[in-house]
C-alpha positions, 0 to 999 in steps of 0.5 A: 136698796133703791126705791122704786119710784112711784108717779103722780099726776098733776094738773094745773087749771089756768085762771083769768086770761090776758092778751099777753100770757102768762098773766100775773095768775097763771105766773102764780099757779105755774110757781105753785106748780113748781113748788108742788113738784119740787116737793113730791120729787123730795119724796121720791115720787116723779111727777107727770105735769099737764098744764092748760096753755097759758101756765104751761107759758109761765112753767117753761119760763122756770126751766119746768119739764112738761108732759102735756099742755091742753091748749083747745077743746076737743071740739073746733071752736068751743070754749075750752072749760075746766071739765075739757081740761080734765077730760084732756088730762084724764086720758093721758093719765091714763095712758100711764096708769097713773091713778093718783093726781094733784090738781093746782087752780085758783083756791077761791072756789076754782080749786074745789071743782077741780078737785072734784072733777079728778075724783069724777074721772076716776082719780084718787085725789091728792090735796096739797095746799095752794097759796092765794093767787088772786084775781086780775082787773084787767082779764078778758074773763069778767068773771076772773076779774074778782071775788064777786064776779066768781061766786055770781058766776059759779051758779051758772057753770054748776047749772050748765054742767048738770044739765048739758055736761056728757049728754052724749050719755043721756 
């Protein structure tokens, strides 16, 4: 008897941008990318990859089929956050009916957000280890330049969301 298989969604957040893409990061999140889907292809599962533009370069570079790469907000010329990004990922996810998803990001801090955004959409979450990526000195984002630079400017994303995220709704 064969079995059916079942799809899952995966979305990959990039972290610490460069002039030249993909940066030593992004190479980083697309190999655990690779890994992650190799794996649930061993459990017979097929997975549907949405990658923001500069992990969808590195993912490319290792042969890895993608569904859909968000490369630019919604909006001409706002700054393209990882909440677009979920957004963007959430209505080809559901497009496909799919209603489980793996999010990859950086896991110092990045990855917990994520996570919570995929649940905030309506997603049931599937957790899989990601391997330390790092930060990257020379990224035009100061606050993927390090450790420090991130927690100071995690407050500040969390303050912006509460206050002027989906105010349309409001």
């Amino acid at each position: 008897m064969i079995q059916q298989q079942s799809h899952v969604g995966l979305v990959a957040w990039s972290f610490a941008l460069r002039p030249e893409e993909p940066s030593r990061c992004n190479r980083c999140l697309a190999g655990e990318v690779w890994r992650i889907v190799r794996e649930e292809e061993k459990n017979g599962r097929r997975v549907l990859i949405i990658a923001q533009g500069e992990i969808a370069e590195a993912l490319k570079k290792l042969h890895m089929p993608l569904a859909y790469i968000v490369e630019r907000h919604h909006i001409t010329g706002e700054y393209l956050d990882s909440q677009e990004v979920m957004a963007q990922a959430a209505e080809i996810l559901m497009s496909y009916g799919v209603t489980e998803v793996i999010p990859v990001a950086n896991p110092f801090l990045h990855l917990r957000r994520c996570r919570m955004l995929v649940r905030e959409f309506g997603f049931m979450l599937i957790e899989r280890r990601i391997r330390r990526i790092g930060f990257d000195k020379d990224s035009l984002q100061s606050w993927t330049r390090g450790p420090v630079r991130w927690v100071l400017h995690e407050p500040c994303v969390w303050m912006y969301v509460c206050l002027f995220a989906n105010k349309e709704e409001r």
